[in-house]
C-alpha positions as CSV (number, residue, x, y, z in Angstrom):
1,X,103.4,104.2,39.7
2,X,102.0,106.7,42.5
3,X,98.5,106.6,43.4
4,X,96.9,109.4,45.9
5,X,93.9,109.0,47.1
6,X,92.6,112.4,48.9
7,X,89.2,114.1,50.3
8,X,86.7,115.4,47.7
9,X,86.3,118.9,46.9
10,X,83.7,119.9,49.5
11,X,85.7,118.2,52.8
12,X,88.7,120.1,52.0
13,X,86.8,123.5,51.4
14,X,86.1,123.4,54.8
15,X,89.5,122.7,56.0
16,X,90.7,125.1,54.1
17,X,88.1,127.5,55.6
18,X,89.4,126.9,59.1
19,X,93.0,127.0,58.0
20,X,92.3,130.7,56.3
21,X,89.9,131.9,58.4
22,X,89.1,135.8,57.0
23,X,90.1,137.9,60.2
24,X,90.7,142.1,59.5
25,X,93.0,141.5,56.2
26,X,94.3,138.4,57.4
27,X,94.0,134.6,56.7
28,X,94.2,133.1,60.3
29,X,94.8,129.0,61.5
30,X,91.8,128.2,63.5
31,X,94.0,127.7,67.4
32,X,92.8,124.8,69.6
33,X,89.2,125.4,72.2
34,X,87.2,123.4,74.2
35,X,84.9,124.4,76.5
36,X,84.0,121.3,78.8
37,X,81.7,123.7,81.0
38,X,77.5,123.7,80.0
39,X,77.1,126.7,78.1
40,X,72.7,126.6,78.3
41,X,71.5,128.7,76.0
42,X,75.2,129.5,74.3
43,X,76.4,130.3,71.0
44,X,78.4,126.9,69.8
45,X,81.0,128.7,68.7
46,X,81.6,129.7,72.9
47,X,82.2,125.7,73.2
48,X,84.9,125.3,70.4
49,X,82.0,124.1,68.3
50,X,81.6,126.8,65.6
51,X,82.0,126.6,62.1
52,X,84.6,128.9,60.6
53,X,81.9,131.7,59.9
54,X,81.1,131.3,63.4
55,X,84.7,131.5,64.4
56,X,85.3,134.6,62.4
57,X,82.5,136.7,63.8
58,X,82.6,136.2,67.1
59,X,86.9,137.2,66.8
60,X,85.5,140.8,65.6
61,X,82.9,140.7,68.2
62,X,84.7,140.4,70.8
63,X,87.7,142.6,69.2
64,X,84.9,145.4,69.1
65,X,83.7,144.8,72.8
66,X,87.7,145.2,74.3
67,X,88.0,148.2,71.8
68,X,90.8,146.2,69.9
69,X,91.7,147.1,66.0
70,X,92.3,143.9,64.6
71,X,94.1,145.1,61.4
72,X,97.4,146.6,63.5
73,X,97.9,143.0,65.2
74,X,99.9,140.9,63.3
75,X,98.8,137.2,62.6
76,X,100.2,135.8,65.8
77,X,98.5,138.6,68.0
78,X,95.2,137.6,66.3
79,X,95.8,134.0,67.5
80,X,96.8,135.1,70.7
81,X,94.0,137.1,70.9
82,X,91.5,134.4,69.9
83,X,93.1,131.9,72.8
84,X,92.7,134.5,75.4
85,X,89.3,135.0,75.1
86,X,88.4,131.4,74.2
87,X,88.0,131.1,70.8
88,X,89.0,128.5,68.8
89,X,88.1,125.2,67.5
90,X,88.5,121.8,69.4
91,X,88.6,118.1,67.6
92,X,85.5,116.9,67.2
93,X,84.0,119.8,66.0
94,X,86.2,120.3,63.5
95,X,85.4,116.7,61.5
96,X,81.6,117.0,62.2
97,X,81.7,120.3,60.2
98,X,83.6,118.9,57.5
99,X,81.6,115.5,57.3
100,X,78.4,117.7,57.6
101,X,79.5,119.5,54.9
102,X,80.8,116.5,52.7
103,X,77.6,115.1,53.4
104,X,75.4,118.0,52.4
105,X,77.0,118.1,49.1
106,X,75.8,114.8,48.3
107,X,72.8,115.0,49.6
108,X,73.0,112.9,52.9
109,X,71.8,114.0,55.6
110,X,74.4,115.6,58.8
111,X,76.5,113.4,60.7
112,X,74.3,112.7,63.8
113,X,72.1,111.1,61.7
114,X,74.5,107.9,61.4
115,X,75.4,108.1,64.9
116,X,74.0,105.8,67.5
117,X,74.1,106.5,71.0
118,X,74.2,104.7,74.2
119,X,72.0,107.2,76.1
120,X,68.8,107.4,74.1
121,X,66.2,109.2,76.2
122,X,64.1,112.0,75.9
123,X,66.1,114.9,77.1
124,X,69.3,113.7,75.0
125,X,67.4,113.5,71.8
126,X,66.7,116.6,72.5
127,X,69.4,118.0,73.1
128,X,70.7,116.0,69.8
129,X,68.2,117.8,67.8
130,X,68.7,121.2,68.7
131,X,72.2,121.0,69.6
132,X,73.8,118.6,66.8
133,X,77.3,119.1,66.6
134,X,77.6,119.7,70.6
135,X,76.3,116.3,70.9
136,X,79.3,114.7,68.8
137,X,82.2,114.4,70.4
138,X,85.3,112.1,69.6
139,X,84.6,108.9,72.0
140,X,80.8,108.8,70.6
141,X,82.4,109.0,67.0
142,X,85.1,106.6,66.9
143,X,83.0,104.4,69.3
144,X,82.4,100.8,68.4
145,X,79.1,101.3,68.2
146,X,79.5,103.9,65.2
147,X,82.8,102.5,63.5
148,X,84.4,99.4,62.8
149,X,88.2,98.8,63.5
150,X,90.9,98.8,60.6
151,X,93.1,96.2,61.0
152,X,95.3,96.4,57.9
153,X,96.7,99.5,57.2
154,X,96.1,99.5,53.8
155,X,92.7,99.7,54.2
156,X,93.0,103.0,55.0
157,X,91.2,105.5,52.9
158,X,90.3,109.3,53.0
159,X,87.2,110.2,55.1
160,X,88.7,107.3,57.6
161,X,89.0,108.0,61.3
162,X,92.3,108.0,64.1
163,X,91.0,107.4,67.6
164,X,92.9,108.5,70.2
165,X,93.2,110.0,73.5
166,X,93.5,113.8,74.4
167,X,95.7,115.7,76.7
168,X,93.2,116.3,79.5
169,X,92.3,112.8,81.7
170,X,89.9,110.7,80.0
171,X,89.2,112.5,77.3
172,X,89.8,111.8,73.1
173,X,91.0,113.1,70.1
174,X,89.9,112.4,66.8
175,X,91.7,112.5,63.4
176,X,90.5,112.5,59.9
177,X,92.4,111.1,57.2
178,X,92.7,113.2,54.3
179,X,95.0,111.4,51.6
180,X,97.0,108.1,51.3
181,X,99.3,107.6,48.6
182,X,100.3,104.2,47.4
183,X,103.6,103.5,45.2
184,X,103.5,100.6,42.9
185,X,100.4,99.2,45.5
186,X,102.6,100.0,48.4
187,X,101.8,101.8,51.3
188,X,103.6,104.6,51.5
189,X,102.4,107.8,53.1
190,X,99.0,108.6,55.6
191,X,98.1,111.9,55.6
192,X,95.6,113.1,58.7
193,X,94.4,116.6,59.5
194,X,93.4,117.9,63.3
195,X,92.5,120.3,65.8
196,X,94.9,119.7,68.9
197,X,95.6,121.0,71.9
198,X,99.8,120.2,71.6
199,X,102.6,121.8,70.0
200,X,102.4,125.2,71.7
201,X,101.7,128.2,69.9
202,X,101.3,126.3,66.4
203,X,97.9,124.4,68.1
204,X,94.6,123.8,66.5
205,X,94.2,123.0,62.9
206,X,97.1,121.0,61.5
207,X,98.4,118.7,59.3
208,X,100.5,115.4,59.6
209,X,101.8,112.8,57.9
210,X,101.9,108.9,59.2
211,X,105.5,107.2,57.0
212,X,104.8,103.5,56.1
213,X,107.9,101.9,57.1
214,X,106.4,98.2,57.0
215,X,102.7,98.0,55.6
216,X,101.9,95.1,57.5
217,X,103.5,96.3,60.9
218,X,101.5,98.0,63.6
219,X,100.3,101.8,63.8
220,X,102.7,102.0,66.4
221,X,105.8,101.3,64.7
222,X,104.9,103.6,61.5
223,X,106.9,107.2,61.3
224,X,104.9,110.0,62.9
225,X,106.4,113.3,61.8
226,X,104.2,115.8,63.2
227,X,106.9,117.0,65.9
228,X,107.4,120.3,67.3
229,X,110.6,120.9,70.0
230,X,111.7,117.5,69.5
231,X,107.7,116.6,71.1
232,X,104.9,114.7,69.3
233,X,101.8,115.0,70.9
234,X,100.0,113.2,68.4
235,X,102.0,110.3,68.3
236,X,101.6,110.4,72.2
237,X,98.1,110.6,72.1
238,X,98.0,107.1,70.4
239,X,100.2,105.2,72.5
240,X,98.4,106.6,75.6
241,X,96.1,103.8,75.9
242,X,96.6,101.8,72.1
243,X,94.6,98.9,72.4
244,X,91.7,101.3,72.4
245,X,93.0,103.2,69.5
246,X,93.7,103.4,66.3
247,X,92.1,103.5,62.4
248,X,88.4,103.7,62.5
249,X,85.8,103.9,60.2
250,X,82.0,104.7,60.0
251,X,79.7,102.1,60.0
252,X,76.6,103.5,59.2
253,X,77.5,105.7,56.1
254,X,79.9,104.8,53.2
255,X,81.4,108.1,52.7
256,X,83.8,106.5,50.3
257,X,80.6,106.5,47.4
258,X,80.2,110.1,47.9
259,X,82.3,111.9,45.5
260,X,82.2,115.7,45.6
């Protein structure tokens, strides 16, 4: 017997959202953005922050201001439009909105709320409550001071985290799980969704899937398919560093009891 576990209604509107984003009479794949410069004063959505509304409108802004008519490029020019003039969304932003949004729907209160931080002094929290989802970025996230390890893969469950490490020097990437699928209580499948740097002109918002080979084996040693030109820059994102990566999940919110 099969068994899938998968995200709730409201997370995977929002992925779906950034996977179709409404530009001219296309449906466009949100491409990969992060802006590590201080943008004072900015727009999020100028520091790969934005929410696909966000994303969306500032594509036909800017298509307006270099006197560009989006509906003769084709999808690919749109995306190649979008990464030259820095638009896009990077990894942590991408799973605050759709946790935020998960959240909402139940309720709860956003993200940042749960999340504890080292630095804790005026000007932060400031900075935390008027700029919310530039303030979470993947180290704070799948810190150990907001999630605890998983240790046994099947453990794993939708909403869970991946930590890993990005392409740029000490920096991290964060996954979200979106479905696991068990076969007669076996492990089978992981399913994650991202926004990444990697795999060339296919970056940003993707999908991948983890194979269970052996569910009591290591991450490690599991089959990570998401390869592009015989590369996987997911896979090499986890081994870069693995003792301080891996499954994660929050500590200070159960989203497993939320249900839409």
């Amino acid at each position: 017997m099969i068994k899938t576990y998968s995200l709730p209604e409201s997370a995977r509107k929002v992925i779906f959202e950034f996977t179709n984003l409404p530009i001219a009479d296309k449906k466009i794949i949100a491409p990969y953005y992060i802006n590590t410069k201080s943008q004072r004063g900015g727009l999020r959505v100028l520091s790969g922050k934005g929410d696909p509304g966000e994303i969306a409108r500032e594509v036909k802004v800017q298509s307006q201001l270099k006197g560009i008519d989006l509906y003769k490029l084709s999808e690919s020019q749109i995306r190649d439009f979008m990464t030259t003039h820095h638009i896009g969304i990077e990894c942590s932003g991408f799973v605050v909105h759709i946790l935020n949004y998960w959240l909402r729907m139940n309720g709860k209160r956003p993200l940042i709320k749960y999340i504890r931080f080292n630095n804790n002094n005026f000007i932060n929290r400031i900075k935390r409550l008027f700029r919310p989802v530039e303030q979470l970025g993947a180290n704070t996230i799948t810190s150990e001071l907001n999630c605890d390890k998983l240790h046994r893969l099947t453990d794993i469950r939708p909403g869970d985290l991946i930590r890993s490490k990005g392409q740029r020097k000490n920096s991290h990437h964060i996954l979200l799980i979106s479905e696991v699928t068990f076969e007669d209580d076996v492990l089978k499948e992981v399913e994650y969704v991202h926004s990444i740097r990697g795999y060339e002109e296919e970056n940003g918002v993707r999908f991948g899937k983890i194979l269970i080979n052996n569910q009591e084996d290591e991450i490690q040693n599991q089959t990570w398919t998401e390869i592009k030109n015989g590369r996987n820059w997911t896979y090499e994102g986890l081994i870069n560093q693995l003792e301080d990566n891996g499954f994660r999940r929050l500590k200070h919110i159960n989203l497993r009891e939320l249900e839409k």
